[in-house]
CHARMM-style PDB file with segment names, atoms N, HN, CA, C and O in Angstrom:
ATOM      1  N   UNK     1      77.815  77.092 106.526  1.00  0.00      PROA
ATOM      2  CA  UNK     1      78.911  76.391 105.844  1.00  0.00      PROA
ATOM      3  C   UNK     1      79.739  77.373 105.024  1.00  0.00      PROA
ATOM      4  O   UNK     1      80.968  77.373 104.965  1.00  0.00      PROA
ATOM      5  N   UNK     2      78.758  78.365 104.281  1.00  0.00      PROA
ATOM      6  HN  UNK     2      77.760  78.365 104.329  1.00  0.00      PROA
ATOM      7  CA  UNK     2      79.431  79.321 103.669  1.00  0.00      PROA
ATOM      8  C   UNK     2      80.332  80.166 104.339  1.00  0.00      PROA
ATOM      9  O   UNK     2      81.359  80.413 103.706  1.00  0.00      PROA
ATOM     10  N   UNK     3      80.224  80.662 105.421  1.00  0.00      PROA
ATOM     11  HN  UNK     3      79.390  80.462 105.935  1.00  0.00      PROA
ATOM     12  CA  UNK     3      81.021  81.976 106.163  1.00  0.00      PROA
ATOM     13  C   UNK     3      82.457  80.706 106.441  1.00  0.00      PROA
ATOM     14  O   UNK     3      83.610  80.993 106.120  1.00  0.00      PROA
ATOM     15  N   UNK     4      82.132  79.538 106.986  1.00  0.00      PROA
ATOM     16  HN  UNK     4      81.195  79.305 107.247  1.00  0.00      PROA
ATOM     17  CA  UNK     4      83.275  78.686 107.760  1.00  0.00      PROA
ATOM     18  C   UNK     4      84.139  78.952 106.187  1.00  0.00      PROA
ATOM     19  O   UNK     4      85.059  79.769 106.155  1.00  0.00      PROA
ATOM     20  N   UNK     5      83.806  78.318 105.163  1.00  0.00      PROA
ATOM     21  HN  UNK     5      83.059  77.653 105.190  1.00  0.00      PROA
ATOM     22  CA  UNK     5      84.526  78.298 104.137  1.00  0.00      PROA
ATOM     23  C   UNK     5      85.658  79.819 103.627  1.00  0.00      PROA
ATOM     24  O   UNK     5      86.825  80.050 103.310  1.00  0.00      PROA
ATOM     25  N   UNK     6      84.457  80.468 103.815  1.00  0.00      PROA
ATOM     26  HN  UNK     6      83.509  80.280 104.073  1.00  0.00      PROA
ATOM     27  CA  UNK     6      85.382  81.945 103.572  1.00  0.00      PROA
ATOM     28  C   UNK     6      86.035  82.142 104.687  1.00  0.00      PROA
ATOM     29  O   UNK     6      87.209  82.369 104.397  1.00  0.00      PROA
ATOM     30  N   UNK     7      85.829  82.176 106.063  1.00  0.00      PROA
ATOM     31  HN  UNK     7      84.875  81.991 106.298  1.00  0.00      PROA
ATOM     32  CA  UNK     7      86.211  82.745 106.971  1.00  0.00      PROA
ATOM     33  C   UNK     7      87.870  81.802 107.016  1.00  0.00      PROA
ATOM     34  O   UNK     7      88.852  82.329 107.538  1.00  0.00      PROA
ATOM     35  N   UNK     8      87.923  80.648 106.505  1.00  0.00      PROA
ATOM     36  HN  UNK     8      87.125  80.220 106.081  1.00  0.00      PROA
ATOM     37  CA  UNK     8      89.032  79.852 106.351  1.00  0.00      PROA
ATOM     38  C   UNK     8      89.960  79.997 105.300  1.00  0.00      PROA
ATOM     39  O   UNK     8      91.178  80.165 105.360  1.00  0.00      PROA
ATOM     40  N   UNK     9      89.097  79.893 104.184  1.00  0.00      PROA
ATOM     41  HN  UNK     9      88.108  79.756 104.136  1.00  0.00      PROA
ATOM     42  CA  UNK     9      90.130  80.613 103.215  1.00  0.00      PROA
ATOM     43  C   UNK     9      90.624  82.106 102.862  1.00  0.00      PROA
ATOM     44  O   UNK     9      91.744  82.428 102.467  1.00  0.00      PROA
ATOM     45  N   UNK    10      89.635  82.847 103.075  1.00  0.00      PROA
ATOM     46  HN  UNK    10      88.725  82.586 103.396  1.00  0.00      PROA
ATOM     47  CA  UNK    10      90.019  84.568 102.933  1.00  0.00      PROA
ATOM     48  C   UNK    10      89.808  85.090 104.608  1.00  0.00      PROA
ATOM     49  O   UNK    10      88.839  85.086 105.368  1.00  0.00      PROA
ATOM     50  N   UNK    11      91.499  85.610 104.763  1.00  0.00      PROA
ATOM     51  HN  UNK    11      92.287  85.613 104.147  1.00  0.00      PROA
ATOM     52  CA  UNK    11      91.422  86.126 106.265  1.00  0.00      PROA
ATOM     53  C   UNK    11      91.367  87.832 106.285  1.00  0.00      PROA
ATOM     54  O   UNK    11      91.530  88.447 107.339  1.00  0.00      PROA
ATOM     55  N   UNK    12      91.126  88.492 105.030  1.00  0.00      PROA
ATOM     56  HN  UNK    12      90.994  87.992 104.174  1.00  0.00      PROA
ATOM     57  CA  UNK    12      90.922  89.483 104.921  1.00  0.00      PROA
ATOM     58  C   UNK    12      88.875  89.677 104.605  1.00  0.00      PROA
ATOM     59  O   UNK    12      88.073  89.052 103.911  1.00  0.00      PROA
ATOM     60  N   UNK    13      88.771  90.766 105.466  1.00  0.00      PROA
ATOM     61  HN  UNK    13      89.422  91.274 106.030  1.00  0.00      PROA
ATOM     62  CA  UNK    13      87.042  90.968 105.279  1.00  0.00      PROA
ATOM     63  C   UNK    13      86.827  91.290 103.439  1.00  0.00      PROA
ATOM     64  O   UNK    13      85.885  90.950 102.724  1.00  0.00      PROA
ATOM     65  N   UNK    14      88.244  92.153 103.027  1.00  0.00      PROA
ATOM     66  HN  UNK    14      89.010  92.429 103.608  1.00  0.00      PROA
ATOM     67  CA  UNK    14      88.404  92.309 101.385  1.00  0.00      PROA
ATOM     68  C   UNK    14      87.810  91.622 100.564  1.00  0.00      PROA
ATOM     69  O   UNK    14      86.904  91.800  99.750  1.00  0.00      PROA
ATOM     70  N   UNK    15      88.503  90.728 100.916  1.00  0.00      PROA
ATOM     71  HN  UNK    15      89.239  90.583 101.578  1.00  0.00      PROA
ATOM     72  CA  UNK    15      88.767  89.245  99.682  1.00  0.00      PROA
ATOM     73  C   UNK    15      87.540  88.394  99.876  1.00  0.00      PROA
ATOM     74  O   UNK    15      87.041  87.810  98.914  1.00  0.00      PROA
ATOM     75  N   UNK    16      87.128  88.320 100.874  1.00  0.00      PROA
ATOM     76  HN  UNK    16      87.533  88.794 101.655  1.00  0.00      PROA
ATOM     77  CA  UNK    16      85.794  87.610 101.611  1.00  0.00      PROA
ATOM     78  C   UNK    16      84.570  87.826 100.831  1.00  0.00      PROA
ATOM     79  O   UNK    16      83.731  87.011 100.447  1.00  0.00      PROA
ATOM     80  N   UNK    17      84.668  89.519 100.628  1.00  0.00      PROA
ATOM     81  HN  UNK    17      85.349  90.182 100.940  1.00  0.00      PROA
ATOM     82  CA  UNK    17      83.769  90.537  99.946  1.00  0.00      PROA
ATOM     83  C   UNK    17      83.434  89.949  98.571  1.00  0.00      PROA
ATOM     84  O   UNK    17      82.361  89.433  98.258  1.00  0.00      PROA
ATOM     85  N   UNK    18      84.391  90.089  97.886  1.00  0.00      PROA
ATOM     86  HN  UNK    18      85.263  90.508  98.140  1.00  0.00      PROA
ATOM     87  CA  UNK    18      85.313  90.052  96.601  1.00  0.00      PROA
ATOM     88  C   UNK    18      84.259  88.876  96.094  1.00  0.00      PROA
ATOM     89  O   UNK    18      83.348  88.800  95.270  1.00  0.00      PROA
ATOM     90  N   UNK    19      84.893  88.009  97.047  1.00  0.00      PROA
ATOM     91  HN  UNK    19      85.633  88.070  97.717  1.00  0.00      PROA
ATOM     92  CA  UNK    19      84.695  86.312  96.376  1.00  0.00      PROA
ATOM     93  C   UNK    19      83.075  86.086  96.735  1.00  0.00      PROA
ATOM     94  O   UNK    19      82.523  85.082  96.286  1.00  0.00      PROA
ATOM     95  N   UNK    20      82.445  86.889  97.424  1.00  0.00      PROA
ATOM     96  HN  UNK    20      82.894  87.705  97.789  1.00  0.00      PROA
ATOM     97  CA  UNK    20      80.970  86.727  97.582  1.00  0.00      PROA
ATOM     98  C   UNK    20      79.972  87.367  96.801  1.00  0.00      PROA
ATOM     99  O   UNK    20      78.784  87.110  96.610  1.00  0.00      PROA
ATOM    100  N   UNK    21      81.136  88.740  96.176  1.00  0.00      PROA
ATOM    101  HN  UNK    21      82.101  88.949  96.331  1.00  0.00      PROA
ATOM    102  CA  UNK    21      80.413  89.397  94.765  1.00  0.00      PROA
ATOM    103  C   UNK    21      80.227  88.224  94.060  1.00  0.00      PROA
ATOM    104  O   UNK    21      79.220  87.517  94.030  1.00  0.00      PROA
ATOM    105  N   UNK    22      81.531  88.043  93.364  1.00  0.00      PROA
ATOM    106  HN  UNK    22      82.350  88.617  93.389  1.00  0.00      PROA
ATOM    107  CA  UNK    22      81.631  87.114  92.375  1.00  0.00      PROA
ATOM    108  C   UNK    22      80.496  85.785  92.635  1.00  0.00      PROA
ATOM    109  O   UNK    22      79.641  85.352  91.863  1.00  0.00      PROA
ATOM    110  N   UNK    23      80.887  85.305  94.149  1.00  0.00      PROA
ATOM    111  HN  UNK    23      81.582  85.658  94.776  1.00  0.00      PROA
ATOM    112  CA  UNK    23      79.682  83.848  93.671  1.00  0.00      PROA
ATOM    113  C   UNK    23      78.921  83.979  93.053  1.00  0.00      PROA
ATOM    114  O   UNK    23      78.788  83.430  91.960  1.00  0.00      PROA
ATOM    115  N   UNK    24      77.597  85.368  93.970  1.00  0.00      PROA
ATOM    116  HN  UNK    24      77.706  85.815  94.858  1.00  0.00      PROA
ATOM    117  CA  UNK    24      76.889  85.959  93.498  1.00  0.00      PROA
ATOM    118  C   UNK    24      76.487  86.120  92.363  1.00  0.00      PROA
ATOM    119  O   UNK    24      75.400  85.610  92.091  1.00  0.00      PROA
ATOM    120  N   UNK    25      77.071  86.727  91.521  1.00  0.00      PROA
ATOM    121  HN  UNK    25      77.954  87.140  91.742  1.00  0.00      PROA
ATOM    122  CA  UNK    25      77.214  87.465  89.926  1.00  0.00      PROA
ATOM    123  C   UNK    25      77.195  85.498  89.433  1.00  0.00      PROA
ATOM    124  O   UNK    25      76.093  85.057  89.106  1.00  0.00      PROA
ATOM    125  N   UNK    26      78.155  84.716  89.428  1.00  0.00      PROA
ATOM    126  HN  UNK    26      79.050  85.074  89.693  1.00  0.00      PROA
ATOM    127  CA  UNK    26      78.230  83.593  89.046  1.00  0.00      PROA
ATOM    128  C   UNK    26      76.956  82.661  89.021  1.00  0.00      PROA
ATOM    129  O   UNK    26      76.323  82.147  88.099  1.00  0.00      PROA
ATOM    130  N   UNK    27      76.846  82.647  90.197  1.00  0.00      PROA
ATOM    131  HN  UNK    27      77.360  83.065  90.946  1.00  0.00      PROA
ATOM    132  CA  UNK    27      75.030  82.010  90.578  1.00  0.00      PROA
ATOM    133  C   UNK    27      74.194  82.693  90.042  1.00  0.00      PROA
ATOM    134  O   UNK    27      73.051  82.235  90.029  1.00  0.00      PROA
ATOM    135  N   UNK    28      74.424  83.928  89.452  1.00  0.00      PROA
ATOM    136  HN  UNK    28      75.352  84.300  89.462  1.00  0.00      PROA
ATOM    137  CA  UNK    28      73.360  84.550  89.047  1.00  0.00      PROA
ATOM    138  C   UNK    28      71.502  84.573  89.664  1.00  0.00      PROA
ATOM    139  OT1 UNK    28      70.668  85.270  89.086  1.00  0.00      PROA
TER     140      UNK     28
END
């Protein structure tokens, strides 16, 4: 569900990255 979500909203592998640090770090 996760990749569909990114793969839809961020069409750069960048930003994809980015926003999966962050969940990450967020979810701790």
């Amino acid at each position: 569900l996760w990749r569909w979500i990114l793969s839809r909203t961020f069409r750069t592998q960048r930003e994809a990255e980015n926003a999966a640090a962050q969940l990450m770090s967020w979810a701790g």
